[in-house]
VOPAGU-2260 file (C-alpha; in pm, 1 decimal, decimal comma):
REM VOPAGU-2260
SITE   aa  ch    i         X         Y         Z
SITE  UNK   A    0   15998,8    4348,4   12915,4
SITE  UNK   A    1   15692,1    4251,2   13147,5
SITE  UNK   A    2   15471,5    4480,4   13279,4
SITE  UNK   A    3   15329,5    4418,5   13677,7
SITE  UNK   A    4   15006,3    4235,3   13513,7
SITE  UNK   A    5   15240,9    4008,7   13232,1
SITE  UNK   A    6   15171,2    4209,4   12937,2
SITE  UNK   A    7   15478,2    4242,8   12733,4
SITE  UNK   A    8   15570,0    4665,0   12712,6
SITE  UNK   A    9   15661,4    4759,5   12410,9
SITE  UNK   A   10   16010,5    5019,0   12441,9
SITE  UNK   A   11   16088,0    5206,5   12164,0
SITE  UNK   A   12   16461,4    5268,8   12100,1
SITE  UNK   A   13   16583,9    5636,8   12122,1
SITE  UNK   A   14   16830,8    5644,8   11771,3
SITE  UNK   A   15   16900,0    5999,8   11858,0
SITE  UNK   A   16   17042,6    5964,7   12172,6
SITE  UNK   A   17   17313,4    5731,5   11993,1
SITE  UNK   A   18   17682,4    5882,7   11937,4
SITE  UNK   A   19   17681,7    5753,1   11567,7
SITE  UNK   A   20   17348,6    5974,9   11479,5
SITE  UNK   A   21   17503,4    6250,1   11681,7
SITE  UNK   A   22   17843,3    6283,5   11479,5
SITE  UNK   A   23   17628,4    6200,6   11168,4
SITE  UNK   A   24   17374,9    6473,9   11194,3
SITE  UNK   A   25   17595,1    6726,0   11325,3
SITE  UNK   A   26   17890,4    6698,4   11087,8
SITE  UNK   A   27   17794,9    6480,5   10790,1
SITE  UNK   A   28   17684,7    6789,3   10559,3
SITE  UNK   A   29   18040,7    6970,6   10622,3
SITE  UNK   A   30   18191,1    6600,7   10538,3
SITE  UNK   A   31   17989,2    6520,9   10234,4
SITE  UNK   A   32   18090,1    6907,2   10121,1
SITE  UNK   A   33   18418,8    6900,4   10155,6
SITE  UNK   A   34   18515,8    6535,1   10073,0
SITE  UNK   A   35   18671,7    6590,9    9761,2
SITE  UNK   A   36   18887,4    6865,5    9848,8
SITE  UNK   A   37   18998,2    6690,4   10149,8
SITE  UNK   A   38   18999,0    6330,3   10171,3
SITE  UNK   A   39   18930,2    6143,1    9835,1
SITE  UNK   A   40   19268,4    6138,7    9767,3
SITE  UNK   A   41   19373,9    5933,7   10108,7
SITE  UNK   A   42   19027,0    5749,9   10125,0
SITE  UNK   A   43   18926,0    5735,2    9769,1
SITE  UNK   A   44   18589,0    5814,2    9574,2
SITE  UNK   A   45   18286,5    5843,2    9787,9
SITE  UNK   A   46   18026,5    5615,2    9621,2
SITE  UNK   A   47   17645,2    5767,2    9569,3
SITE  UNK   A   48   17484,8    5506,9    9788,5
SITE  UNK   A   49   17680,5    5640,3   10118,4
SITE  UNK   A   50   17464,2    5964,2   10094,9
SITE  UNK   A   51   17143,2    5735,3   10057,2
SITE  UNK   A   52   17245,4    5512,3   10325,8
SITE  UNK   A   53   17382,8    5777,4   10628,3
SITE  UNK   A   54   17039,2    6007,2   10562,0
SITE  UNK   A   55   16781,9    5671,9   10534,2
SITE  UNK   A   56   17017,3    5619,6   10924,6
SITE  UNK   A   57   16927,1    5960,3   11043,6
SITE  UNK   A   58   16553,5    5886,5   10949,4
SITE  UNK   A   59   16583,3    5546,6   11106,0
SITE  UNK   A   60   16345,7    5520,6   11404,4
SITE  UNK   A   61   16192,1    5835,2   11390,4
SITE  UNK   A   62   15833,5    5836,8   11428,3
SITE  UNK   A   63   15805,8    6145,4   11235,2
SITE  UNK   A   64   15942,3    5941,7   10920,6
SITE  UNK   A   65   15639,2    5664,5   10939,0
SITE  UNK   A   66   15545,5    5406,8   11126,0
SITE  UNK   A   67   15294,4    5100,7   11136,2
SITE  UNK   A   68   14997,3    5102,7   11427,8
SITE  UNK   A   69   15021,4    4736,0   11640,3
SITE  UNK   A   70   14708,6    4639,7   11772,4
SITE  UNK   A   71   14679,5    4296,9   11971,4
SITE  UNK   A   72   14309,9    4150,7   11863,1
SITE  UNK   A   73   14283,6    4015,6   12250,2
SITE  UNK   A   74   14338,8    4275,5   12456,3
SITE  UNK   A   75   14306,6    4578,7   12195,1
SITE  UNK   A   76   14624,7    4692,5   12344,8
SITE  UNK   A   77   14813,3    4896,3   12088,7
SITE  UNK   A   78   15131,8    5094,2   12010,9
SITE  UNK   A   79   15335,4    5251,8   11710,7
SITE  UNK   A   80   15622,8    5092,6   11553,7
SITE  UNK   A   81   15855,9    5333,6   11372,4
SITE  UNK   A   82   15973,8    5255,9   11038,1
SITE  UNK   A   83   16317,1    5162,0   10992,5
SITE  UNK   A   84   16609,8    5197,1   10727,9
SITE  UNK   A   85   16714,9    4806,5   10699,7
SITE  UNK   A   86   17060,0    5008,0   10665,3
SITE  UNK   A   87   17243,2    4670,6   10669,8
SITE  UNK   A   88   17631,6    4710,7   10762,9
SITE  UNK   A   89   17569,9    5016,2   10915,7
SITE  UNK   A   90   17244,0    5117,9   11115,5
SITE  UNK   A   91   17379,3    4941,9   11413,3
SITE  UNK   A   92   16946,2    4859,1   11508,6
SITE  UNK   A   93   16919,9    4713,0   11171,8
SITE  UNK   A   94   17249,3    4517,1   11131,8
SITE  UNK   A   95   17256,0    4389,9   11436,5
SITE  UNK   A   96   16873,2    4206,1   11314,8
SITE  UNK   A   97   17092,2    4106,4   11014,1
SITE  UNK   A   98   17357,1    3971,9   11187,0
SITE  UNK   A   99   17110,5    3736,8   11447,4
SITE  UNK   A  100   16887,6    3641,0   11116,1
SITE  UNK   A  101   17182,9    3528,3   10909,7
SITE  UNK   A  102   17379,6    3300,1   11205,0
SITE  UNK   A  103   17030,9    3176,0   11247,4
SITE  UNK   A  104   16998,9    3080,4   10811,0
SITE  UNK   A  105   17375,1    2940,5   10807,5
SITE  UNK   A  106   17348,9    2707,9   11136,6
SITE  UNK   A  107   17015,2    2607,0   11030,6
SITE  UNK   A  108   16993,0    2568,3   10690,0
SITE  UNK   A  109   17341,2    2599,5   10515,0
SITE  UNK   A  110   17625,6    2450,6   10723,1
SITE  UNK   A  111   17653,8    2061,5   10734,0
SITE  UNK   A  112   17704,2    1913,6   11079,4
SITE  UNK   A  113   18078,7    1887,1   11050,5
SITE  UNK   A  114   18380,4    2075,1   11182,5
SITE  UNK   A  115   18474,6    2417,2   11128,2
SITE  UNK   A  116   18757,5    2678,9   11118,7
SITE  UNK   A  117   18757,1    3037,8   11046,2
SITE  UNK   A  118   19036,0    3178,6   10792,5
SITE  UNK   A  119   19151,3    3499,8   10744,4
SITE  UNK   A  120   19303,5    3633,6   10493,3
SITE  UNK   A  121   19493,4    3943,2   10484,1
SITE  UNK   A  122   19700,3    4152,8   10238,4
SITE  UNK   A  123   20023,6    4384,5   10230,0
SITE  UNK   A  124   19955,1    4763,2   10342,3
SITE  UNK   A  125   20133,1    4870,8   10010,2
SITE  UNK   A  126   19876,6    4655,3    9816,0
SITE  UNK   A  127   19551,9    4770,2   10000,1
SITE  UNK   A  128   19533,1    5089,9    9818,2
SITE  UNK   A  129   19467,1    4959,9    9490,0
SITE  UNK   A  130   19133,8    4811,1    9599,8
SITE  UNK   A  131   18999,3    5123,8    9759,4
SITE  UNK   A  132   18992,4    5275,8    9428,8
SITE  UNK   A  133   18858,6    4980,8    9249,9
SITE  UNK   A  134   18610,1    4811,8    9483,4
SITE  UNK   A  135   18552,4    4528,7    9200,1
SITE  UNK   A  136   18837,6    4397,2    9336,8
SITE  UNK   A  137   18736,9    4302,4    9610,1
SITE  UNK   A  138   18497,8    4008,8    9443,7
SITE  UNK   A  139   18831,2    3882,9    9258,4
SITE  UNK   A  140   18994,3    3875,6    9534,4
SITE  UNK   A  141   18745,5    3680,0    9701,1
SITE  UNK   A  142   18810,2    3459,9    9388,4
SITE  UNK   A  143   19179,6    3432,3    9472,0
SITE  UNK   A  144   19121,9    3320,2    9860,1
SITE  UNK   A  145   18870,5    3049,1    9759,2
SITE  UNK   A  146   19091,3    2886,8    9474,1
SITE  UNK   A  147   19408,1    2918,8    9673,2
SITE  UNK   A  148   19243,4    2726,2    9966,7
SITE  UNK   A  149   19041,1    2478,4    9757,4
SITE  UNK   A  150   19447,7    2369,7    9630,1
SITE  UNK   A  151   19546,1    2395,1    9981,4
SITE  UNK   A  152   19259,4    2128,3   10128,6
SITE  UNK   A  153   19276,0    1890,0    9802,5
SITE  UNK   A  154   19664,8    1899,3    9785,8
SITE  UNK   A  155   19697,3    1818,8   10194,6
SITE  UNK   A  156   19430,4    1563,2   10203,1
SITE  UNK   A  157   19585,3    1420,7    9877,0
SITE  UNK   A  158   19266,6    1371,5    9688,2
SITE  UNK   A  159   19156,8    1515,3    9318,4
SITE  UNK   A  160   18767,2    1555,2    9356,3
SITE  UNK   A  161   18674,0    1701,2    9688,4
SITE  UNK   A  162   18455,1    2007,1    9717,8
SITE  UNK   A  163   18563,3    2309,7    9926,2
SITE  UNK   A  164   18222,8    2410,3   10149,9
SITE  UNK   A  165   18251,0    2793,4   10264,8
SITE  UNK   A  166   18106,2    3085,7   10322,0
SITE  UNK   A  167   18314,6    3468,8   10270,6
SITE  UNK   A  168   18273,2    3801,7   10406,4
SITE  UNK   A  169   18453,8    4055,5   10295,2
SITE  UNK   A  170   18585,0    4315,9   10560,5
SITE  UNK   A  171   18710,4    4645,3   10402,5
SITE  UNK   A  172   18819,7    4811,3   10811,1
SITE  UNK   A  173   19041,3    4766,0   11029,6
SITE  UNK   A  174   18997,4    4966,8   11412,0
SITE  UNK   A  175   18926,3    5297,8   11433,8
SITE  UNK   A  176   18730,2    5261,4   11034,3
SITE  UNK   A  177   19109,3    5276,7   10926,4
SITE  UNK   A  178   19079,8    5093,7   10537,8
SITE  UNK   A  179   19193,7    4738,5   10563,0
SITE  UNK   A  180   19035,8    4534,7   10303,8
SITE  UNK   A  181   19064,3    4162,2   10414,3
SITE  UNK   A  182   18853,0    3873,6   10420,3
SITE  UNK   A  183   18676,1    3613,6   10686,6
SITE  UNK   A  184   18592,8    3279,7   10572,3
SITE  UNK   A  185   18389,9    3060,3   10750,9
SITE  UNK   A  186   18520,7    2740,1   10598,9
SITE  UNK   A  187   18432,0    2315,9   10656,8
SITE  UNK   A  188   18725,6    2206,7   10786,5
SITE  UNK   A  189   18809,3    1952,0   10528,3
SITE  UNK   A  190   18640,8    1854,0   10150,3
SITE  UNK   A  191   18341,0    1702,6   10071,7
SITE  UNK   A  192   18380,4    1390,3    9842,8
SITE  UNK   A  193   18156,4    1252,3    9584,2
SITE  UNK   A  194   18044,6     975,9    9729,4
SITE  UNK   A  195   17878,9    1199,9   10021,6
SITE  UNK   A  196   18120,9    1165,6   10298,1
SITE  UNK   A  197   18348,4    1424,3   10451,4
SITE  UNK   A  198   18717,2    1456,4   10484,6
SITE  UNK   A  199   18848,4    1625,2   10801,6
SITE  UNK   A  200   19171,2    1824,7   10737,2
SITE  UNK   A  201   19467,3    1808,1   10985,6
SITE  UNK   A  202   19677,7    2077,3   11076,0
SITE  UNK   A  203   19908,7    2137,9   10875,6
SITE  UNK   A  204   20150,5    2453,9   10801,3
SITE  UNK   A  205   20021,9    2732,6   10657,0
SITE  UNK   A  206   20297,0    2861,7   10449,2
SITE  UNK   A  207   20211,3    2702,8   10091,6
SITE  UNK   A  208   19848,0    2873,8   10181,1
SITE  UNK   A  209   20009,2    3157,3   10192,8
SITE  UNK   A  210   20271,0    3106,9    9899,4
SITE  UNK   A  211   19972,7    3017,8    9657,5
SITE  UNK   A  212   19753,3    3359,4    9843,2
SITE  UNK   A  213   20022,1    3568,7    9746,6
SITE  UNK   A  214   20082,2    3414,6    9385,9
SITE  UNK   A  215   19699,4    3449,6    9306,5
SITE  UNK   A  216   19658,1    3787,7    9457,6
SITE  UNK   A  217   19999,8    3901,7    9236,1
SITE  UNK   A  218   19867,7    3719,7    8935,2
SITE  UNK   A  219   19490,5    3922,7    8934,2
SITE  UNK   A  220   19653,8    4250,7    9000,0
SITE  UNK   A  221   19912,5    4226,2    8699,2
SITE  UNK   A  222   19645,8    4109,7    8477,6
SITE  UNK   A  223   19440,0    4381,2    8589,0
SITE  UNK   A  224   19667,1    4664,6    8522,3
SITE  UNK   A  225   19781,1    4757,1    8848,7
SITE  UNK   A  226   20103,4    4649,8    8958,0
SITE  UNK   A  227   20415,8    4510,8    8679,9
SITE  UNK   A  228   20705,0    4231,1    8691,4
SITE  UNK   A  229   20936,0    4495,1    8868,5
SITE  UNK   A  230   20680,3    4606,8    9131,8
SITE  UNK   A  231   20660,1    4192,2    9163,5
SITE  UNK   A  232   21037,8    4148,6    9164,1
SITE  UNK   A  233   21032,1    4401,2    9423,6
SITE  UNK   A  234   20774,5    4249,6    9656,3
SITE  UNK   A  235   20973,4    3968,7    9686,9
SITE  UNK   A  236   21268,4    4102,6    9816,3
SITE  UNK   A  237   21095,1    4186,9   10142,9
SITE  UNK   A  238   21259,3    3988,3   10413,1
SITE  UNK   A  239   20886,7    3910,1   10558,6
SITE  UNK   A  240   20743,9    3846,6   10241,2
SITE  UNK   A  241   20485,9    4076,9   10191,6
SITE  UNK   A  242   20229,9    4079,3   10459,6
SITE  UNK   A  243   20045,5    3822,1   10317,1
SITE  UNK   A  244   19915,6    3666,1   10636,2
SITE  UNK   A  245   19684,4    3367,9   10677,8
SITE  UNK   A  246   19542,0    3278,5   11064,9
SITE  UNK   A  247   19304,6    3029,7   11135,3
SITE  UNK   A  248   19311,6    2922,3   11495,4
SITE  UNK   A  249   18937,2    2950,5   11541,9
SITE  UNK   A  250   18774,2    2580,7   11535,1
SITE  UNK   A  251   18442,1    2503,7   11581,0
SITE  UNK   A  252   18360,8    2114,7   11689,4
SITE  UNK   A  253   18102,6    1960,1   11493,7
SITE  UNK   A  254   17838,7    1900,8   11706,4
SITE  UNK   A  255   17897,7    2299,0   11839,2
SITE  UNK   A  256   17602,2    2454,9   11664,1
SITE  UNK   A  257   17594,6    2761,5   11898,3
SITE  UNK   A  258   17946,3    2758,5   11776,7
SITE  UNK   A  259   17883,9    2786,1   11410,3
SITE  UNK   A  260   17621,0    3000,1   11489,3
SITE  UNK   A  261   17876,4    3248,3   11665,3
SITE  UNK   A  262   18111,7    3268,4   11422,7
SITE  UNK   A  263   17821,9    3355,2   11138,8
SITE  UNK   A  264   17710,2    3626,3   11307,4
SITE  UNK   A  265   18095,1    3776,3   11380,0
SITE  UNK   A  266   18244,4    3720,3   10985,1
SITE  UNK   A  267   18010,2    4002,8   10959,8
SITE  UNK   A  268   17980,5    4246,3   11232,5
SITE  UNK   A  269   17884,0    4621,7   11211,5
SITE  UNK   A  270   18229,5    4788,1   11118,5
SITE  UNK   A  271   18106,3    5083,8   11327,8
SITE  UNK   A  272   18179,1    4995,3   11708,4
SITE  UNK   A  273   17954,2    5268,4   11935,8
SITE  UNK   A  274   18148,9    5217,2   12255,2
SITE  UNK   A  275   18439,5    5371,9   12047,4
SITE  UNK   A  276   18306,0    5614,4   11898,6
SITE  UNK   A  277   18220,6    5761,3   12255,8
């Protein structure tokens, strides 16, 4: 903001005054207390870095916590800058500088000037649980997503060598912070061939997307130890089969580069939404 003479006015932001830091510093102690008695068994094992990360939040902004002296060398006008948590995927102040820095490093650096689509990839309620209590999961799943796709693109565009180009966020929440592990992909829309050219993929059915999804997903969870051939057998009887649900509507025109940038910045977006929370 500009002062009457020009100068730029420094604002600092009031973190206290936000509803998240409210709920946080009056109830988190009586959460992080009773947790175990009350909640790991619906929302699993509560992992040592959420303590680190929710008290570095409440600290976040505070002058009282540190802060750097800004001096301008001109005009010897000067101001504190509070120190803050880099709380990334949570401090909605620091995330939200995450989220602008890394739409700026894909649609600068990263994504080729060709079109996009976003895919998302969702799972099954009854198979959801399994990776709250085994977050490694998540990273094979990941591994499921990308293969199943890569034999999606290369089988519809009928060629043998062409390289998948995307980039994947994992999302474990749904509204409300409700668990709902599923993923975002922000995905070339087409393979890259050896030769240096790029082939555009047309639409085409989803289904076997979702039919080789599914078989991948079943596959790493049976060879993991969590699920059996009956539980399988089972799955399959489902009229609907499963819940294993593939959309990918969003396309992003080639020559869009506030597009790309757009949908960078949303594949990972703060799971904690402050207008809802009030």
């Amino acid at each position: 903001m500009l002062s009457g003479n020009g100068a730029s006015v420094y604002h600092p932001r009031q973190p206290q005054q936000s509803p998240l830091w409210k709920l946080l510093d009056s109830h988190y102690e009586t959460f992080e207390r009773d947790y175990e008695q009350k909640f790991v068994k619906t929302y699993g094992y509560r992992r040592a870095v959420v303590d680190d990360v929710v008290r570095d939040y409440l600290k976040c902004g505070d002058l009282r916590e540190g802060f750097a002296r800004v001096r301008c060398p001109d005009c010897c006008h000067e101001y504190l800058l509070s120190f803050s948590c880099k709380g990334r995927w949570f401090c909605p102040s620091c995330h939200a500088k995450k989220v602008v820095q890394f739409g700026e490093l894909l649609s600068s650096n990263i994504l080729y000037s060709v079109p996009h689509r976003q895919y998302v990839f969702t799972l099954p309620k009854i198979l959801r649980v399994y990776f709250k209590h085994d977050r490694k999961l998540l990273s094979k799943l990941c591994h499921c997503a990308n293969r199943s796709l890569s034999t999606f693109l290369n089988t519809g565009l009928n060629v043998k060598v062409g390289k998948l180009g995307t980039v994947t966020a994992i999302q474990t929440f749904g509204d409300y912070g409700r668990w709902h592990p599923h993923l975002h992909l922000l995905v070339a829309d087409g393979l890259f061939l050896p030769n240096g050219s790029f082939c555009v993929m047309p639409d085409i059915n989803l289904k076997p997307l979702q039919k080789l999804f599914r078989a991948s997903v079943l596959k790493m969870l049976k060879k993991e130890g969590k699920i059996d051939d009956d539980f399988i057998r089972m799955l399959m009887k489902w009229r609907h089969v499963s819940g294993f649900n593939i959309h990918n509507g969003v396309k992003i025109d080639r020559k869009d580069v506030k597009g790309r940038e757009a949908l960078a910045q949303y594949i990972i977006r703060n799971p904690f939404s402050l207008e809802k929370i009030r």
